[in-house]
C-alpha positions as CSV (number, residue, x, y, z in Angstrom):
1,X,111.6,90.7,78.6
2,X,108.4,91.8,80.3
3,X,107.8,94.3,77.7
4,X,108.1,91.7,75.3
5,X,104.6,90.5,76.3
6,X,103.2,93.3,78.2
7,X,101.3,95.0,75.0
8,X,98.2,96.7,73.8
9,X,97.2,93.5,71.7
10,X,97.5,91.6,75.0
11,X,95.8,93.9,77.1
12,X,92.3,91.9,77.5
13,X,89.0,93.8,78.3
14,X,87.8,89.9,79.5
15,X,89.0,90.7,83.0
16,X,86.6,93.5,83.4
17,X,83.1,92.9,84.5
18,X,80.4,94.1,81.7
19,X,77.8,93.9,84.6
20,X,79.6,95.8,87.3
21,X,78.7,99.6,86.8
22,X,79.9,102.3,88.6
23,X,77.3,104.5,90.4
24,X,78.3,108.0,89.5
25,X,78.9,107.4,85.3
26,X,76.6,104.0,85.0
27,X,80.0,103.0,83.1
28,X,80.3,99.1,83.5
29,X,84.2,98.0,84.6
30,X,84.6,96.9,81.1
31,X,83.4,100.0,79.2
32,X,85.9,101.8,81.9
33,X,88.6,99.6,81.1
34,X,88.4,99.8,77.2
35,X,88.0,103.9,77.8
36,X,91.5,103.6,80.0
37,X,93.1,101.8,77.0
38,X,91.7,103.5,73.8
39,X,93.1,107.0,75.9
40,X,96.7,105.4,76.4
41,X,96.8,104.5,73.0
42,X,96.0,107.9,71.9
43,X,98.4,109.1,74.2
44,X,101.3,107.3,72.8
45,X,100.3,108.4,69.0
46,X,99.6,112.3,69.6
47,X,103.2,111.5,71.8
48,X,105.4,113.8,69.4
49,X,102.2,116.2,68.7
50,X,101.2,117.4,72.0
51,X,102.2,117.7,75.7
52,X,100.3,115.2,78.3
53,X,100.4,113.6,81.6
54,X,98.5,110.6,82.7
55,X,97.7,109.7,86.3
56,X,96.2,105.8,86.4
57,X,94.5,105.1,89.3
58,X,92.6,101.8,90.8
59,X,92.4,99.2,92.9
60,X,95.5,96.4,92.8
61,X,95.6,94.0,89.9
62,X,93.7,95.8,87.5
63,X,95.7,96.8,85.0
64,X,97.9,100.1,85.7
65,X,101.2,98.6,85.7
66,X,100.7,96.3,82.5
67,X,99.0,99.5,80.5
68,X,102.4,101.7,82.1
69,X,104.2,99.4,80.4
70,X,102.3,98.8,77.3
71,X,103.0,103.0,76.6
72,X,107.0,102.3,77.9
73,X,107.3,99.7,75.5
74,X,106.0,101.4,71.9
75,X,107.4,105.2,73.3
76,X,110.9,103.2,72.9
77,X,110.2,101.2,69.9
78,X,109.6,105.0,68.8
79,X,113.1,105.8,70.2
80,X,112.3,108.4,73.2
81,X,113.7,107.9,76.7
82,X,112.0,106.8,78.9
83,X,112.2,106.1,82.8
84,X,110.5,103.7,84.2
85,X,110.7,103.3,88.4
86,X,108.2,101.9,91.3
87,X,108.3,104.8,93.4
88,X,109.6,102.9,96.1
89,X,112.4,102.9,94.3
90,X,112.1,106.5,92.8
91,X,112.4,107.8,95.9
92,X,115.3,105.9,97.0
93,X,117.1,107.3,93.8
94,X,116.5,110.9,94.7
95,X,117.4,110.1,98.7
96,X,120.2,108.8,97.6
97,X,121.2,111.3,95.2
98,X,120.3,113.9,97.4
99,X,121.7,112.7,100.7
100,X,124.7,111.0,99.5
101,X,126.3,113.2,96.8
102,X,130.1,113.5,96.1
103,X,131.7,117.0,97.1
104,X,131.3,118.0,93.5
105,X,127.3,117.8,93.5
106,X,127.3,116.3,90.4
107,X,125.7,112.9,91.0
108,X,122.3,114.5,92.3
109,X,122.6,116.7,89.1
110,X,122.9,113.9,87.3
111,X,119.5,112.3,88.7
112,X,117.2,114.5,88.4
113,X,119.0,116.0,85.4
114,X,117.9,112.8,83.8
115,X,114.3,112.6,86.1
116,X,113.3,115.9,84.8
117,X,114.8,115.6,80.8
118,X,113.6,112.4,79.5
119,X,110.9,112.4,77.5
120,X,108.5,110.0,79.6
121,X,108.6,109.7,83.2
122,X,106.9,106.9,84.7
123,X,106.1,106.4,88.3
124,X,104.6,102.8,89.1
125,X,102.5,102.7,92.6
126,X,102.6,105.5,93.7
127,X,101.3,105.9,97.3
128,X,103.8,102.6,98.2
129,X,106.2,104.5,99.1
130,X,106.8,105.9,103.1
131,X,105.4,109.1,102.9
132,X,107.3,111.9,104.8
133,X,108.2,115.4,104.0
134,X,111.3,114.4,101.6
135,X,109.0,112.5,99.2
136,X,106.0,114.7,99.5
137,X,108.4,118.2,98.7
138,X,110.8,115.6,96.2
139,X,106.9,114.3,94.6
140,X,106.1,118.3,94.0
141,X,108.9,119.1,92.9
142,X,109.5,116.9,90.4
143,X,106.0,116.7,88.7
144,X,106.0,120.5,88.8
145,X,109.7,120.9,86.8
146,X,108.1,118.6,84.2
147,X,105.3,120.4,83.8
148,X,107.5,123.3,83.1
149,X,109.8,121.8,81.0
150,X,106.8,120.1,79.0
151,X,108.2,116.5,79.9
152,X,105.6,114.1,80.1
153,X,104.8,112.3,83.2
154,X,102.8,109.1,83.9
155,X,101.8,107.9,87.2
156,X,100.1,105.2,88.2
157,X,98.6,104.7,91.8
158,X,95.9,102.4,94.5
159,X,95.5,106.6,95.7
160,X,92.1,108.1,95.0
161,X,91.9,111.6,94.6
162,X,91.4,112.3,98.4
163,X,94.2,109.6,99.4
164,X,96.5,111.8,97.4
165,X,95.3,115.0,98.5
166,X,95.9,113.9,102.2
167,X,99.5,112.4,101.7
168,X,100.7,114.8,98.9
169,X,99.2,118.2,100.0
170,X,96.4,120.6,97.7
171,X,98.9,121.9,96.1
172,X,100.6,118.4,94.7
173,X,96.4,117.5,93.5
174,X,96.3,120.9,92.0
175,X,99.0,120.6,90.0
176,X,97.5,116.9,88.8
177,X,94.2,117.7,88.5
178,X,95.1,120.7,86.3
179,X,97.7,118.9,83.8
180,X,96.6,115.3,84.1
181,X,94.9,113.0,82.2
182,X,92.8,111.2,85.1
183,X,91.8,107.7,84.6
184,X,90.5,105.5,86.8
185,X,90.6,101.2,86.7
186,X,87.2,100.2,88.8
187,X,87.1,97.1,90.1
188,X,87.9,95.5,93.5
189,X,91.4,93.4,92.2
190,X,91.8,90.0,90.6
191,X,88.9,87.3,89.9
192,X,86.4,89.9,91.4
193,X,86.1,92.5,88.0
């Protein structure tokens, strides 16, 4: 249902200051917000041409979720799998999976069988998750084996680059940094863009 009315037609650039610039482009929160949405448009039509990852990042209330979905929404109109998970709830699946399997293994297969083969992945607030060495090693691994299988991956997160650096390890920003779209949402949350 929410993808219903969660689309690019009704993403609106009227939340988004035109005054409010950021210091180090001069970009106003509006000219950043259009950029953010012009690039996940392009993403979803080059889908089936080329291999990308997008990483979303910002303040809350300002649009990540509703563009994540905007891309979910026409990527299966379009007929490709997608996977669409807080992390929260992400990493409850792989816990789960990885903690609580049957003596045959083949439920955790299963998981990240499907978590690594589908052809978006999409990860919604990450950074609200408790971080602790499962999830940090589980995070790696997973955006690594995509990148290697050439399954895209979209992630969307309150974590600036150093936030993520901190919780997720150099090697866990490399890999982003290096096969990631960056994008960032400025503003300071709703009513204040």
């Amino acid at each position: 249902e929410l993808l219903k009315e969660e689309t690019f037609s009704a993403f609106s650039l009227d939340y988004y200051s035109a005054e409010q610039t950021d210091p180090v482009t001069g970009l106003s929160a509006r000219d950043c917000a259009r950029y953010a949405l012009t690039e996940c448009r392009r993403f979803v039509q080059d889908f089936d041409r080329s291999f990308e990852n997008v990483f979303l990042y910002g303040n809350t209330g300002l649009g990540k979720t509703f563009l994540s979905h905007c891309i979910a929404k026409e990527l299966i109109e379009q007929s490709h799998s997608v996977i669409y998970m807080s992390a929260v709830r992400f990493f409850d699946v792989l816990a789960d999976a990885s903690f609580h399997k049957g003596s045959s293994g083949t439920q955790e297969s299963s998981v990240y069988r499907d978590f690594y083969d589908c052809d978006l992945l999409i990860i919604d607030d990450l950074g609200t998750e408790l971080p602790n060495s499962f999830t940090v090693s589980q995070f790696f691994l997973c955006i690594n084996e995509r990148i290697l299988r050439k399954k895209s991956t979209l992630i969307s997160s309150n974590l600036d680059m150093e936030a993520l650096r901190s919780i997720y390890s150099e090697r866990t920003l490399s890999r982003i940094i290096s096969s990631y779209t960056i994008r960032q949402l400025p503003g300071s949350g709703p009513g204040t863009f």
